[in-house]
C-alpha positions in Angstrom: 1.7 21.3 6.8 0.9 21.0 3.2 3.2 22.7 1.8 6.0 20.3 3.6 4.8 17.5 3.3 4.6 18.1 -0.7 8.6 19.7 -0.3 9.3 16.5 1.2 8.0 14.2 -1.0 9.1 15.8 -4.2 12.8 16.1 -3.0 15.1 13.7 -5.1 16.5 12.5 -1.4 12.8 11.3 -0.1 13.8 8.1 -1.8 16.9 7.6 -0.9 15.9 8.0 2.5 13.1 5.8 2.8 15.3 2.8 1.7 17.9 3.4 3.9 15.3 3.8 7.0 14.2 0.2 5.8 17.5 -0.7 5.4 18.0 -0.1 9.0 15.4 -1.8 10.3 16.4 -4.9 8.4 19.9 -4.5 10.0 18.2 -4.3 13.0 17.1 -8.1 13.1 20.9 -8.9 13.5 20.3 -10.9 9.9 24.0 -12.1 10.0 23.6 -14.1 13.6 19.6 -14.6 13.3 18.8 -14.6 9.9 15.1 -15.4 9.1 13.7 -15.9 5.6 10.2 -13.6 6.6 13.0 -10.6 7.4 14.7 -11.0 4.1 11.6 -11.4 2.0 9.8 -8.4 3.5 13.3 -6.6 3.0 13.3 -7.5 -0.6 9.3 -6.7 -0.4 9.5 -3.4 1.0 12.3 -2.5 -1.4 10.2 -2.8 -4.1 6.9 -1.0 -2.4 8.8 1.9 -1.3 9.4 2.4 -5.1 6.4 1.7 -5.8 4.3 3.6 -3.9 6.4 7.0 -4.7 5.8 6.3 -8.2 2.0 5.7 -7.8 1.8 8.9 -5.4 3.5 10.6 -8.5 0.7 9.4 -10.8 3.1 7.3 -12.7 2.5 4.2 -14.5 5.8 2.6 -13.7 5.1 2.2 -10.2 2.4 -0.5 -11.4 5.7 -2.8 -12.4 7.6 -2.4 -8.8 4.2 -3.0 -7.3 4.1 -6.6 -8.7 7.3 -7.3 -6.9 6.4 -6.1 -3.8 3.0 -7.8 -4.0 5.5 -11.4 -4.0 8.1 -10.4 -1.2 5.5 -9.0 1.2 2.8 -12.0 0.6 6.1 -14.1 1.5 6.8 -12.2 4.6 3.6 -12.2 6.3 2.4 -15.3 5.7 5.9 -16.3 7.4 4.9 -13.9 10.1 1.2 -16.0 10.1 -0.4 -12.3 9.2 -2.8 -13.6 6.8 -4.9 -10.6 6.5 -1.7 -8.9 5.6 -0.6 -11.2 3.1 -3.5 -11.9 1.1 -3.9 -8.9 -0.2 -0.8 -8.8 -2.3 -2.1 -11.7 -4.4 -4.8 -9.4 -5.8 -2.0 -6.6 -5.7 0.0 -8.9 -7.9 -3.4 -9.1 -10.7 -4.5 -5.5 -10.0 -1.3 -3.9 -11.1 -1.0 -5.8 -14.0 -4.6 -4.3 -14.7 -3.4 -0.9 -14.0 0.3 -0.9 -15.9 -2.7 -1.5 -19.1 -5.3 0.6 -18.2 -3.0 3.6 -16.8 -1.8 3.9 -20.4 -5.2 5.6 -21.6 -5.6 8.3 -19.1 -2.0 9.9 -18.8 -2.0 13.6 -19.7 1.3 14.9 -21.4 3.8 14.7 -19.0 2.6 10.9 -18.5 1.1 11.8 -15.5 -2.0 10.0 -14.2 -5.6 11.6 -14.5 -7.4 11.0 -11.5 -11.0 10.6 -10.7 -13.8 11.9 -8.1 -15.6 9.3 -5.9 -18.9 9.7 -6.4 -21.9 8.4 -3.8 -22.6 5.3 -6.1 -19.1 4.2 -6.1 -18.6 5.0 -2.0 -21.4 3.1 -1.3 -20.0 -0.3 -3.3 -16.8 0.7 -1.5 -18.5 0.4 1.9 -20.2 -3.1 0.3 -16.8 -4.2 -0.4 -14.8 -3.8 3.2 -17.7 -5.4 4.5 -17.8 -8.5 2.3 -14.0 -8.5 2.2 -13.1 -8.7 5.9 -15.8 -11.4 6.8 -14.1 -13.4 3.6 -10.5 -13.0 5.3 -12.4 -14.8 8.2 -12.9 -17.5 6.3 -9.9 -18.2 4.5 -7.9 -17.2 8.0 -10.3 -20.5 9.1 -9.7 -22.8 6.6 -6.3 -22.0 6.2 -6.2 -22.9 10.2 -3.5 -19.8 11.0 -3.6 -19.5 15.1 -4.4 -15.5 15.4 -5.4 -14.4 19.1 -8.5 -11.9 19.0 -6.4 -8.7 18.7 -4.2 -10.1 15.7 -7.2 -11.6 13.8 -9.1 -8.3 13.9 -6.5 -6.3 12.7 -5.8 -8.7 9.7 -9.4 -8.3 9.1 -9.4 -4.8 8.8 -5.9 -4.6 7.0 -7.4 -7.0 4.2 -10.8 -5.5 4.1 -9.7 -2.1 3.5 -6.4 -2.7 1.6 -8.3 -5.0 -1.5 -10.9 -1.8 -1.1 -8.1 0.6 -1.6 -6.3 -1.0 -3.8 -9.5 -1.1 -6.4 -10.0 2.9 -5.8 -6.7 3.3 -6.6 -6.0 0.9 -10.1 -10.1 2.9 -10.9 -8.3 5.9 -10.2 -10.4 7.7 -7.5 -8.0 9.7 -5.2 -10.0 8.7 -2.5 -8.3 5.6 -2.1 -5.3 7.6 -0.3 -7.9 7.9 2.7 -8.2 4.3 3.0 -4.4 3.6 2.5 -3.7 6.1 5.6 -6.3 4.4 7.4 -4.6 0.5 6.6 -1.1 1.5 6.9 -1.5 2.8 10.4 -3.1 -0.6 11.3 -0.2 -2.1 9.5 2.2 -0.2 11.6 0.7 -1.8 15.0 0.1 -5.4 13.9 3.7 -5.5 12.5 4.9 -4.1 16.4 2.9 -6.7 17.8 4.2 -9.5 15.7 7.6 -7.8 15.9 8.5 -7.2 12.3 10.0 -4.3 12.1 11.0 -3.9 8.8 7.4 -4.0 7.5 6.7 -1.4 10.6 9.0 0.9 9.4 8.2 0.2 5.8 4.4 0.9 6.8 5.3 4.1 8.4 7.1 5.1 5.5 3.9 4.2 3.6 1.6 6.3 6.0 3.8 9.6 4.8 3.2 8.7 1.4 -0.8 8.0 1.4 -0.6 11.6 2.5 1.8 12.9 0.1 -0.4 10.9 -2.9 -3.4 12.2 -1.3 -2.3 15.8 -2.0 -0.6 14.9 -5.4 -3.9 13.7 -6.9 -6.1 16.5 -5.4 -4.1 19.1 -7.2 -3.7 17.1 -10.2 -7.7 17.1 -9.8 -7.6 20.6 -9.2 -5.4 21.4 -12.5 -7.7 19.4 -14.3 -10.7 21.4 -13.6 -9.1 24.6 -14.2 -7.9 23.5 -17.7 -11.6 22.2 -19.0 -13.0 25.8 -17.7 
């Protein structure tokens, strides 16, 4: 299973591919007779994250710039789509990958490839910390902000926020741990997006889910290559 999923990710037509799956599922919404702003702007969003997310899987700093216009077509769509949980996040995606595109710079090894990091217990324990404190903080905001969620839609946004600002911190820090949490979020991306019937950031979300495993290989071997060379 390994060994395909790496074949597949690696292949110059795994791009390709995932925008035109998108693509589909934008066509899909009949844009032409029932266009709707949220189906465009997560269209443009997941453009951009699909590219994005390749690149960070890859270890490369680039994917830091098509990160930042993701963060602003997928914020658009959700909050469209009332998913605050969803769509807060990409405000602190926005910052974070500004943070990374300058910090990246200092840890690439010669074929400008990231250098990852091992979680240690410290820095799991803060993690754990921070889902906590993030998801009773998207209860608030979802509050205040006064978006109607039923039960089964608030909890999900809770868990998608909590774990995605988590992730996203392990990630710009470096750990390759933070693929766990991204497979973890996307799959509960994947049914809030079917039950709000979006199915462009479904199927952009699915996409995703391949490539938190793909990236969660990538950076174990990089990890793996690295310890071989400093023995």
């Amino acid at each position: 299973m390994k060994s395909v999923v790496m074949k597949i990710g690696r292949n110059k037509v795994y791009p390709y591919l995932c925008v035109l799956l998108v693509t589909i599922a934008f066509l899909a919404t009949n844009p032409l007779v029932n266009f709707e702003w949220r189906y465009l702007l997560s269209y443009v969003g997941a453009i951009c994250g699909l590219i994005c997310v390749i690149l960070l899987a890859k270890g490369k700093n680039s994917g830091n710039i098509f990160g930042m216009l993701a963060a602003f077509g997928e914020m658009s769509g959700n909050f469209l789509g009332s998913n605050i949980g969803a769509a807060l996040p990409s405000l602190y995606y926005f910052v974070t990958h500004i943070f990374g595109l300058v910090t990246w710079k200092k840890h690439l090894d010669a074929e400008a490839t990231l250098e990852p990091r091992k979680l240690t217990e410290r820095h799991f324990g803060i993690a754990i910390l921070f889902i906590i404190g993030a998801s009773f903080v998207n209860m608030y905001l979802t509050g205040i902000l006064g978006v109607a969620n039923d039960p089964y839609q608030l909890m999900l946004n809770n868990f998608i926020f909590a774990l995605g600002v988590t992730a996203q911190f392990l990630m710009i820090a470096r750990f390759s741990f933070n693929w766990y949490l991204w497979i973890i979020m996307n799959m509960l991306v994947i049914s809030l997006n079917i039950y709000t019937k979006n199915p462009i950031i479904a199927t952009q979300y699915a996409i995703y889910l391949f490539n938190a495993v793909y990236g969660l290989l990538e950076w174990h071997e990089s990890e793996e290559k690295r310890s071989l060379s400093v023995q």
